[in-house]
KOLPA-931890 format. One record per residue (C-alpha): x, y, z; residue in one letter. Coordinates in steps of 0.1 Angstrom, whole numbers, plus 5000, padded with zeros to 4 digits. Each point is the difference from the previous one (the first is absolute). Example, Ala and Ser with C-alpha at 12.3 -4.5 7.8 and 13.67 -1.06 7.14 Angstrom:
2
512349555078A 501450344993S 
//
This chain:
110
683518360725X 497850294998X 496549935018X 501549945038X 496649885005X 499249815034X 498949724984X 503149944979X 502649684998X 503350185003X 502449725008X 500349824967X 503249914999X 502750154978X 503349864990X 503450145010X 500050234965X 496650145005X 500550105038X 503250144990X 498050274972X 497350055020X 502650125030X 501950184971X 496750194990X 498650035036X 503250215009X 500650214967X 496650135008X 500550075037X 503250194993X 497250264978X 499250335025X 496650015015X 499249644983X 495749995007X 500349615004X 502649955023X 498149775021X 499049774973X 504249984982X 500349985038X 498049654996X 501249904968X 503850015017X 498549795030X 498849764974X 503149974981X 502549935030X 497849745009X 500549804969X 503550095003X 500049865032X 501250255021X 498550115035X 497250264992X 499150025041X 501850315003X 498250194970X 496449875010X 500550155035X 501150284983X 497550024972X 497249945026X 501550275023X 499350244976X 496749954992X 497550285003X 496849774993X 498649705009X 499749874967X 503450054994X 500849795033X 497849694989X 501850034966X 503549955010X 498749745030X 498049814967X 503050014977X 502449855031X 497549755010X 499849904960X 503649995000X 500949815027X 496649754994X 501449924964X 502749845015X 498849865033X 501650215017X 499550045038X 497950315010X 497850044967X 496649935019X 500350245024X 501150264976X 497249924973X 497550005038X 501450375004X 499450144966X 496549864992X 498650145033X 501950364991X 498949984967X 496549895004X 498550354998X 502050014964X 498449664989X 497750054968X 496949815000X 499449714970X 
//
């Protein structure tokens, strides 16, 4: 994944094997001094727990605490919402509600 585009699909689900590599990959890079896309490995980790079922509450909360821009915000709310939609998962709608009126200014036009 490298657009992080507002009007992406990022909860295609992954098997236990592909999580597990992207988790892998996520962390070797974060472990890298000064790492410029922190936020996005950030994401990628958030993706990959989720498909290897564990909670990601904690490290959306966190994520989103450290935010600096708006974008950024309706980003992490999108890829949550996406997440926990996928699944039927309680919560996803008001998520999904969050980042589209966040990320509206973001939106590109057709």
């Amino acid at each position: 994944m490298t657009d992080w585009s507002l009007s992406t699909w990022y909860a295609e689900p992954m098997s236990v094997a592909q999580a597990s590599a992207q988790l892998e990959q996520a962390r070797l890079q974060l472990h890298k001094p000064n790492h410029a896309k922190r936020f996005y490995l950030r994401l990628q980790e958030i993706i990959a727990k989720y498909w290897l079922h564990r909670n990601i509450d904690n490290d959306v909360e966190n994520l989103l605490a450290t935010c600096s821009h708006d974008r950024d915000r309706a980003l992490v709310y999108l890829i949550h919402g996406q997440l926990l939609i996928s699944q039927k998962r309680e919560g996803a709608h008001a998520k999904l509600q969050v980042a589209l009126q966040m990320g509206s200014p973001y939106f590109e036009s057709a």
